[in-house]
Each structure stands twice: as C-alpha cells, then as structure tokens.
C-alpha positions as CSV (number, residue, x, y, z in Angstrom):
1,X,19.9,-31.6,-22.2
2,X,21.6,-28.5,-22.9
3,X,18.3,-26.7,-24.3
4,X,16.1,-28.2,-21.7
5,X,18.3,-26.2,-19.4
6,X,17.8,-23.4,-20.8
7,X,14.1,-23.9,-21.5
8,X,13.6,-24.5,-18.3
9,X,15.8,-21.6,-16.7
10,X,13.6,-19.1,-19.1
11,X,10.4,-20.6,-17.7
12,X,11.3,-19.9,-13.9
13,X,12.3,-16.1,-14.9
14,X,8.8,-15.7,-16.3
15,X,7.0,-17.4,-13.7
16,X,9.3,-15.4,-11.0
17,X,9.0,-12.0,-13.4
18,X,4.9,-12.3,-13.7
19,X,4.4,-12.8,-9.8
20,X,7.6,-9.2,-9.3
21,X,5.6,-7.4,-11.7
22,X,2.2,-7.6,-10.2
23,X,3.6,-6.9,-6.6
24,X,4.9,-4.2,-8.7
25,X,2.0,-3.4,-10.0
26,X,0.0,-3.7,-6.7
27,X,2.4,-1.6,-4.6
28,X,2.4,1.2,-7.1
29,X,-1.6,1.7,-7.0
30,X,-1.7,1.7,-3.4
31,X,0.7,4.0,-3.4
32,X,-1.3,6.3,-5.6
33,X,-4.8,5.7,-3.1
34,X,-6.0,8.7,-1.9
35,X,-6.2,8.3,2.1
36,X,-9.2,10.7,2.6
37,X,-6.4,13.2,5.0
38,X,-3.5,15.0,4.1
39,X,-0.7,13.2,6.0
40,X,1.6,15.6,5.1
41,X,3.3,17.7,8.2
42,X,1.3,15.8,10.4
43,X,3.0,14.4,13.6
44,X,1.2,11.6,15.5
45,X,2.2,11.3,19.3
46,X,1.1,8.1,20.9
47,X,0.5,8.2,24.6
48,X,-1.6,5.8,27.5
49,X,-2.3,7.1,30.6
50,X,-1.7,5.2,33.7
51,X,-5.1,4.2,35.0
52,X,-4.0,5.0,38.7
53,X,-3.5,8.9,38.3
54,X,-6.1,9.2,35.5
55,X,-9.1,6.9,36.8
56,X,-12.2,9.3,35.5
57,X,-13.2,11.2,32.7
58,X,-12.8,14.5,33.7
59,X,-8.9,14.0,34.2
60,X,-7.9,13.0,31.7
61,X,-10.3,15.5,29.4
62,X,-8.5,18.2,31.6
63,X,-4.8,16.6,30.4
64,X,-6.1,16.4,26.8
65,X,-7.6,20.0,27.1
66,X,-4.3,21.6,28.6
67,X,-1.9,19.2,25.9
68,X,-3.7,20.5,22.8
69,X,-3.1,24.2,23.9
70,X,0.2,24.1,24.7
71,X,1.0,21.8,21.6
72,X,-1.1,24.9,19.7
73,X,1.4,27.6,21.1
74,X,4.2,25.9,19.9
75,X,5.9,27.8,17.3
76,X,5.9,26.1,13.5
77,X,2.4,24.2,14.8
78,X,-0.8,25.2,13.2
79,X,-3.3,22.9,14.9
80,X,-3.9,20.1,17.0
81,X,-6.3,17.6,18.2
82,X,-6.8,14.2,20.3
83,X,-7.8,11.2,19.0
84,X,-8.5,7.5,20.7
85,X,-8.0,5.5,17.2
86,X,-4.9,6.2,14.8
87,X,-6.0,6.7,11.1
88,X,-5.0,4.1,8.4
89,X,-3.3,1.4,10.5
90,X,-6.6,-1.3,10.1
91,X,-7.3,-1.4,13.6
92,X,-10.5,0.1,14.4
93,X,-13.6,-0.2,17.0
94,X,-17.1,-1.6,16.0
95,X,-19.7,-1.9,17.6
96,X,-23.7,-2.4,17.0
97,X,-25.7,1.2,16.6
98,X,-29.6,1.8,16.6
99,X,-31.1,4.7,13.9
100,X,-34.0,6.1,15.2
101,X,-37.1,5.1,13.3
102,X,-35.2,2.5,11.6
103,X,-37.2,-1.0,11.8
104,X,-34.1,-3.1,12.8
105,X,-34.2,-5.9,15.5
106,X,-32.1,-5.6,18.2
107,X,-30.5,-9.2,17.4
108,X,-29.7,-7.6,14.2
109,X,-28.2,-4.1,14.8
110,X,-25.6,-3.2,11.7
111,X,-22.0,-2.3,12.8
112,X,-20.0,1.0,12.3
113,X,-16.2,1.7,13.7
114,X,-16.3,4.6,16.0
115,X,-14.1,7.1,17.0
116,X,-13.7,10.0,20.2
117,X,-12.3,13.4,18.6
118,X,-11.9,16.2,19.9
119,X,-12.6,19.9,18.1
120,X,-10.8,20.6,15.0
121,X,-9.9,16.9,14.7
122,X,-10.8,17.2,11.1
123,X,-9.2,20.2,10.2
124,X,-5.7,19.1,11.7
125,X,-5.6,16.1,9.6
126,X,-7.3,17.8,6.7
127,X,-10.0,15.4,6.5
128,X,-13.0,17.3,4.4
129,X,-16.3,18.7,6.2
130,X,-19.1,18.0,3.3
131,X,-22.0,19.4,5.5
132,X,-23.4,20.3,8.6
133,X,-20.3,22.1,11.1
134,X,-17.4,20.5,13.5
135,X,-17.7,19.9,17.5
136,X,-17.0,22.2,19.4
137,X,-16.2,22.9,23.3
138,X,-19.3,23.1,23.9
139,X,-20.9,20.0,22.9
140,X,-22.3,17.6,24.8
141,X,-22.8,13.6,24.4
142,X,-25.7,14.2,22.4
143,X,-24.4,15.0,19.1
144,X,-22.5,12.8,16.3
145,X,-20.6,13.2,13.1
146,X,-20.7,10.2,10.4
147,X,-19.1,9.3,7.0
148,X,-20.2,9.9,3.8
149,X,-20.8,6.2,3.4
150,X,-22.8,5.8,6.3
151,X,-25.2,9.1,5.3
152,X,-25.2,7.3,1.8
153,X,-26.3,3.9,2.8
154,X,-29.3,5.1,5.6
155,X,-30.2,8.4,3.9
156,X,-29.9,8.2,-0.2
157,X,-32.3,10.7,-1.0
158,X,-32.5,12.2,2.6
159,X,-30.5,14.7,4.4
160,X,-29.0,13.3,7.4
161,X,-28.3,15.9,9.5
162,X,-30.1,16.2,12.7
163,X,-31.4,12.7,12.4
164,X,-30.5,10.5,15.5
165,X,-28.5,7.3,16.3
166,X,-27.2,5.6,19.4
167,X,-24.1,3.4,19.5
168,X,-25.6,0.1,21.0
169,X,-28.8,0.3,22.0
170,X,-30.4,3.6,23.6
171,X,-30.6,3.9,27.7
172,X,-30.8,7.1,29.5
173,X,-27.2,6.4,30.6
174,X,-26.6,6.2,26.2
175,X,-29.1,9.0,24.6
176,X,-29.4,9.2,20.7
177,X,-27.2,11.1,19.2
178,X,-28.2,13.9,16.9
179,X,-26.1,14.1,13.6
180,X,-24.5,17.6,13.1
181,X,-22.2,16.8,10.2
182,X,-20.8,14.9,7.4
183,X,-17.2,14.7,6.7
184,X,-15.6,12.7,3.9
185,X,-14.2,8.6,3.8
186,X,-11.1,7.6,5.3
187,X,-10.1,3.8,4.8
188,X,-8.9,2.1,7.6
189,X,-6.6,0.8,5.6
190,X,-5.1,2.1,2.2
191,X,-6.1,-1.2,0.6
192,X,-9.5,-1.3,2.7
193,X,-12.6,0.3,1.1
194,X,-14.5,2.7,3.5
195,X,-16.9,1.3,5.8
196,X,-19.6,3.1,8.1
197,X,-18.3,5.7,10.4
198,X,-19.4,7.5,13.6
199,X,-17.3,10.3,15.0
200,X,-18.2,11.4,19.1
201,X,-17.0,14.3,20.8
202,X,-14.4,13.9,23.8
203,X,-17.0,15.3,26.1
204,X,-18.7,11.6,25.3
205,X,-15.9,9.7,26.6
206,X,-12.3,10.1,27.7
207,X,-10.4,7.1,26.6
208,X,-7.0,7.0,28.2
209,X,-5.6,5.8,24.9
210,X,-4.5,9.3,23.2
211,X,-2.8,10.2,19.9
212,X,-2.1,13.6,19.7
213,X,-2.2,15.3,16.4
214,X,-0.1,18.3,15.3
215,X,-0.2,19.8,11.8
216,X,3.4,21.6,10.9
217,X,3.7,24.8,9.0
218,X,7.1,22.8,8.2
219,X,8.8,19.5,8.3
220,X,6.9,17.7,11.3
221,X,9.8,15.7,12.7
222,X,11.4,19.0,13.7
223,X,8.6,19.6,16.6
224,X,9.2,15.9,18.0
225,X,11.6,17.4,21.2
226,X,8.9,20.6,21.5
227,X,6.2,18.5,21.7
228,X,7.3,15.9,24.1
229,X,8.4,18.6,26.4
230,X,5.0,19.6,26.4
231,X,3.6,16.0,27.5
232,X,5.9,16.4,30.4
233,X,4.9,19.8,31.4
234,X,1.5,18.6,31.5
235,X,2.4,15.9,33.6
236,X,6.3,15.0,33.9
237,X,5.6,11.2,35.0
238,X,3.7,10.9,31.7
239,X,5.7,8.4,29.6
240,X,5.6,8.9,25.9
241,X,5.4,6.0,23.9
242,X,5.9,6.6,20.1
243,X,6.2,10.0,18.2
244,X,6.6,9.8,14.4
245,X,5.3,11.7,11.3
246,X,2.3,10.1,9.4
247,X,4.1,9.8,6.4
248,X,6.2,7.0,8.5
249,X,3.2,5.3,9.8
250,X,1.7,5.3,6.1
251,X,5.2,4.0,4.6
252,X,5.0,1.5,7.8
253,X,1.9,-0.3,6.2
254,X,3.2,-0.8,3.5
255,X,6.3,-2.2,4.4
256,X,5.3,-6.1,4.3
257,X,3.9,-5.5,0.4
258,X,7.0,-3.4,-0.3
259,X,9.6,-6.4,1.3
260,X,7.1,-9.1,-0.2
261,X,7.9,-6.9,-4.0
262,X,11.7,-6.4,-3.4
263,X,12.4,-10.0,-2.6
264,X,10.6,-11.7,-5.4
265,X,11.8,-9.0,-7.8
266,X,15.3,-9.9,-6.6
267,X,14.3,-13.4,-7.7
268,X,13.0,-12.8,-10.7
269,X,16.3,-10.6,-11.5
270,X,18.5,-13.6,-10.8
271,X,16.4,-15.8,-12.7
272,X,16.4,-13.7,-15.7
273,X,20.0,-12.7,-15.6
274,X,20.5,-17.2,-15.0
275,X,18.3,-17.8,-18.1
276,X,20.1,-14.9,-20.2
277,X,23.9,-16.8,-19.2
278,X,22.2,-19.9,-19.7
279,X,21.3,-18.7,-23.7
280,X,24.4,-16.9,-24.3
281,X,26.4,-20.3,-23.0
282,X,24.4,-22.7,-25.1
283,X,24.6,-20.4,-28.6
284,X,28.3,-19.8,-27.9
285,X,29.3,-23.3,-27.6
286,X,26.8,-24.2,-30.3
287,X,28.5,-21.7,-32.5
288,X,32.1,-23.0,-31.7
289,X,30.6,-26.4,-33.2
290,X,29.4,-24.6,-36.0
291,X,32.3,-23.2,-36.8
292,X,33.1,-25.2,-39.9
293,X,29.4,-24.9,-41.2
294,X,29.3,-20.9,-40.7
295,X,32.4,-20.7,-42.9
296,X,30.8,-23.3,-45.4
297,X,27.7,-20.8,-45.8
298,X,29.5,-17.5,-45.6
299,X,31.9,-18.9,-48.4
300,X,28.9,-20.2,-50.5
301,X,27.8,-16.6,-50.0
302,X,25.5,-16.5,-47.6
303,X,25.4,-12.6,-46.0
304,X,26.0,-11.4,-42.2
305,X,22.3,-11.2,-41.8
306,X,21.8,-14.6,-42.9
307,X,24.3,-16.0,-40.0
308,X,22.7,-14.0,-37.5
309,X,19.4,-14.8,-38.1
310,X,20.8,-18.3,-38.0
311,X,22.4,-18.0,-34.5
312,X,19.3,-15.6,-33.0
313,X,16.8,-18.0,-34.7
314,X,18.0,-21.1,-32.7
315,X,18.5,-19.1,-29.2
316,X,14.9,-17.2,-29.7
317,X,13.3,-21.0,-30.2
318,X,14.6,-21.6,-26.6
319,X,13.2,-18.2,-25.8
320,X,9.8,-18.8,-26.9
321,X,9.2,-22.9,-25.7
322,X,10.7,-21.3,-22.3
323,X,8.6,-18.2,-22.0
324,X,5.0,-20.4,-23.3
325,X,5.7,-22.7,-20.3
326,X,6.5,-19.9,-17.4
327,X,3.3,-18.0,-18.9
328,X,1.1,-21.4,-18.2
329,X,2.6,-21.9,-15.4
330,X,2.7,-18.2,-13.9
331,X,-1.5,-17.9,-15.1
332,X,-1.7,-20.7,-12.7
333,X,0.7,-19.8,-9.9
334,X,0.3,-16.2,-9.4
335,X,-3.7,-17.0,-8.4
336,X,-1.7,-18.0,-5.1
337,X,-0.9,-14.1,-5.0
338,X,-4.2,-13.1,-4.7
339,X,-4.3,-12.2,-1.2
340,X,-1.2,-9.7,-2.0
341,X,-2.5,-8.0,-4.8
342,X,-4.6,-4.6,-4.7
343,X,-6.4,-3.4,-7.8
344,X,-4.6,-5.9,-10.1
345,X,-5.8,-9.4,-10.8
346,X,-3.9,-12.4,-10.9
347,X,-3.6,-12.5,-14.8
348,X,-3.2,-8.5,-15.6
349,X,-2.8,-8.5,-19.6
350,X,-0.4,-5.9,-19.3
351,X,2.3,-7.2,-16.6
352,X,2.2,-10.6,-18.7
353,X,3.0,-8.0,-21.9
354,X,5.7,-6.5,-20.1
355,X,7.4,-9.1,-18.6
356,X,6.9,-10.9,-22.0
357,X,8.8,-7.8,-23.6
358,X,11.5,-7.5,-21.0
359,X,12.4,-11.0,-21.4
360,X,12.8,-11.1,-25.4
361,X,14.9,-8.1,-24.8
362,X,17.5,-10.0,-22.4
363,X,16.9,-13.0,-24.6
364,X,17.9,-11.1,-28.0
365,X,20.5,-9.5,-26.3
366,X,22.3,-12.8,-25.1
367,X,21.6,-14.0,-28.4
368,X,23.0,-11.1,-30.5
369,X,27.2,-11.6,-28.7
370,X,27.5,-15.4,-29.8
371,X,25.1,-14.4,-33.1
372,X,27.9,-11.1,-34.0
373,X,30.8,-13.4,-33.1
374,X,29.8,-16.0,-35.6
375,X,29.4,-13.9,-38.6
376,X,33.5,-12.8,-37.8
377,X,33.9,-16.5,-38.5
378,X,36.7,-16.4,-41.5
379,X,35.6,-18.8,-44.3
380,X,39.5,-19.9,-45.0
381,X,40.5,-20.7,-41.3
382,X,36.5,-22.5,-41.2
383,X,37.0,-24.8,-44.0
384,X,40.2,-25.6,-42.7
385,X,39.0,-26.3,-39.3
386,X,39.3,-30.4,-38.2
C-alpha cells in the first residue's frame, strides 16, 4: 500500500510537471515574439471624447492636431502620433474591401482590420517603412498604407504601390484608395499571426476614440504628469482615461498565460516535493526493517556500494513504475492544454526529457539519505537486533 502511495504520488508530479513545463515553455517563446514595433519608451494615453463637444470631424482632428504638438514640445519626447486602435491587445476592426480590377463578388469581399493614423504614426512606434513614403498633412482620403501581408497575398510578383482599394464597396462618398506605402507586420496579438492590414490617414476619418502615442528619449513613465497636463490644456474638461507605457500593456497580455504557468508550476512543485517525502519515508522505514539484513550482508562482506545500490535500487523501482504512469497519462492530459500553448505541442520531446530528468534527480536524491544511513548500519548491533 505503502509503494502504491508512492507510485501514485510520483505519477501526479509528472503529470502536474509536463503540463508547468510546457506553460513554461509556451510563455517563454512568446516572450521572445518579435511584435513588429519597438515598445520600448513608448507611452500610450487612452482618451474618448465626449460626443456633445466633439460631434464632427473637423473638431476633433483640430484637438488631435494641437495634442500631438504640444505632446512634441515636451522635453524628453521625441515624437508622437494619434491612433483609433491600440497595437497588440487582439482587438481590432474588419471590415469587407474591394481591389480595383480584382474579379471578386461583392457577396464575397475578403476582410482586412483597419486602422486611422495620423503622420509619423510609424516612426513613433518604430514600426518599419519597407516601400513607398508615410502620410503626411497633406493627404487626403484618397490614399492608403497596407501590410506586408496584404501586398504579399494580392501582389506576389507585382508592385503594389499606387494600385487602388476601397474599404467596403466604392461610392463617391468612399473613393478608392491609392496605395502609397508598405510598412512591415504587426500581430494583433503576440500569439496571433499577421493578418491583412489597411492603414488610412486621419484626414479620412476622425474617430473620437484616441490613443496618443509618445516615444521617450528616456524612461516613458516619467512624462505621464507632462503629458496629461497637456490633454487638459487642450481642453481642461477632457477626462483621461488610462496612461501606461507599452511595455505594461504587452506584460498585461500576457498576464492570464503567466498566472495560468505560476499556479500549475506551484502544483507541480508541491507534487514533486510530496512524491520526493513520500520516497524518502517509505526507503527509511524500509531500511529500519532491514536493519538486521543490512548488517547480515555488510558482515558477509558485502561493500558500501552494494548497500546503496540496494536501498536506491528499490526507491528508483518506485521512481520509474511512477514516472511510466504520469508520462501516459500526461501524453494524454496535456492535449487539454492545447488552447494555452504557443509554438509548443502538447507532447514537446524535450519538456517530457526535462521533467523526466528533474524528477530522477529529486527521486535519487530522497533515495541517497535513507540509502547513506543504511550503509552506517553496524554489523554487531544488526545481528543483535530482535
């Protein structure tokens, strides 16, 4: 009963230390994705205008216009720039758009995510320019920016600058677009693979969702009391609803992944460090019933090796019926994990290796005190034991 304790203690620490290490695994590659930007010294300012004092387009492109020069003059900020959508968070827009020339029924229009930026955008969140140039003041609504995915997909072997697109279908009130540039992918999510993407300038629309972006020459955080005082001055009534640094908003994502990780690895820890007691109990009682038998051997001659190997022999037998029932069990189980898991499958060769590895280490290690006790065994005081 005793062993099947322990066999079954050693199976839940693998089961619990497969499922830890490829959360482990997981949150360490997304941690290494490259997010298409530099987030660093970036601060992100969320605000909403109130529909009542901002109820057409050219007010609130004259607040945006006047925020991003006063945020600009701010010592310690090297750029700024407005957009409707914040990078990296997994919400985004989509809608149906129409490629000029392109023989695609209206029924069946492709989507792309879409975005309102205004000039420099890219530059402030160092987001690459591949070809074609930026917006600029004086554009108009008839000019567009897209991804490198979308320019791959629709034009392979084509250059796709100054061909056209509409978002929706095109109306004189929505003209095509004419495609001036190419920057490089941003996921909308770390773990999200790039999908199609259509930049507009803010002269297109003037969303009265902003988030104001303002690249530091230093630590970001530091311009948070600047920059609000700026939103006021622009309009003192204007309520500010959330300023933090981009590295916060990218830790912020991966907060559920990183709490899923910790808990189960603090699990798996007390699982381990159960089976580990649960071994070192069983081999030192088992060797305190031996007692009389260790002293038999040693005074036949047996050697120090010979009674450790004895001891570590029987507790590693445990080990291995435990760990060959937690790995069946965990190649089934950790399937359920799927969903969690980024880059990694479900039955990664090497977590299995490690946590295989981390185990015999605890295991020989809670074998090696009752196994080192036993060969201090006197032979004399054994044989006269009972």
């Amino acid at each position: 009963l005793r062993n099947l304790l322990v066999v079954g203690e050693v199976a839940l620490a693998v089961l619990l230390l497969a499922g830890a290490g490829l959360l482990l695994n997981s949150l360490a590659r997304l941690q290494r994705v490259n997010p298409g930007m530099d987030v660093d010294k970036l601060l992100l300012v969320e605000l909403s205008l109130p529909r009542e004092r901002y109820s057409d387009a050219a007010k609130i492109k004259t607040f945006a216009e006047d925020l991003i020069q006063r945020v600009e003059a701010l010592p310690g900020v090297e750029q700024a720039s407005i957009s409707n959508r914040i990078p990296l968070n997994g919400r985004v827009a989509n809608d149906p758009f129409m490629i000029e020339g392109l023989d695609i029924k209206p029924n069946d229009l492709p989507n792309a995510s879409w975005q309102i930026v205004t000039p420099k955008h890219f530059r402030t969140l160092g987001i690459a320019l591949l070809r074609g140039r930026d917006f600029t003041a004086q554009d108009g609504n008839d000019v567009a920016i897209i991804n490198e995915t979308m320019a791959r997909k629709y034009w392979p072997n084509a250059n796709a600058l100054g061909k056209r697109l509409s978002l929706g279908l095109p109306r004189p009130e929505n003209p095509y677009k004419t495609i001036i540039g190419i920057v490089a992918d941003t996921p909308r999510a770390l773990e999200a693979q790039p999908g199609r993407e259509c930049y507009f300038p803010y002269a297109d629309r003037a969303p009265q969702g902003l988030h104001l972006f303002a690249r530091a020459s230093g630590e970001p955080a530091t311009l948070t009391a600047a920059v609000r005082q700026q939103v006021w001055a622009v309009d003192k009534d204007q309520p500010v609803a959330k300023i933090r640094t981009m590295r916060e908003l990218v830790s912020g994502t991966l907060a559920p992944r990183r709490f899923n990780t910790w808990l189960l690895g603090g699990f798996a820890a007390l699982a381990l460090v159960l089976g580990a007691m649960g071994i070192y109990s069983v081999l030192a009682f088992s060797v305190a019933e031996r007692t009389q038998e260790i002293g038999v051997r040693l005074a036949l001659g047996a050697q120090t090796r010979d009674v450790l190997a004895l001891v570590i022999r029987q507790g590693m037998t445990l080990v291995v019926v435990g760990a060959a029932v937690g790995i069946a069990g965990a190649l089934a189980l950790t399937r359920l994990l799927k969903s969690l898991l980024f880059n990694v499958s479900a039955t990664d060769p090497l977590t299995f290796v490690a946590v295989v590895l981390l185990l015999t280490l605890s295991a020989l290690l809670a074998c090696w005190i009752p196994a080192r006790r036993a060969t201090k065994v006197d032979p004399l005081a054994a044989l006269r034991h009972e």
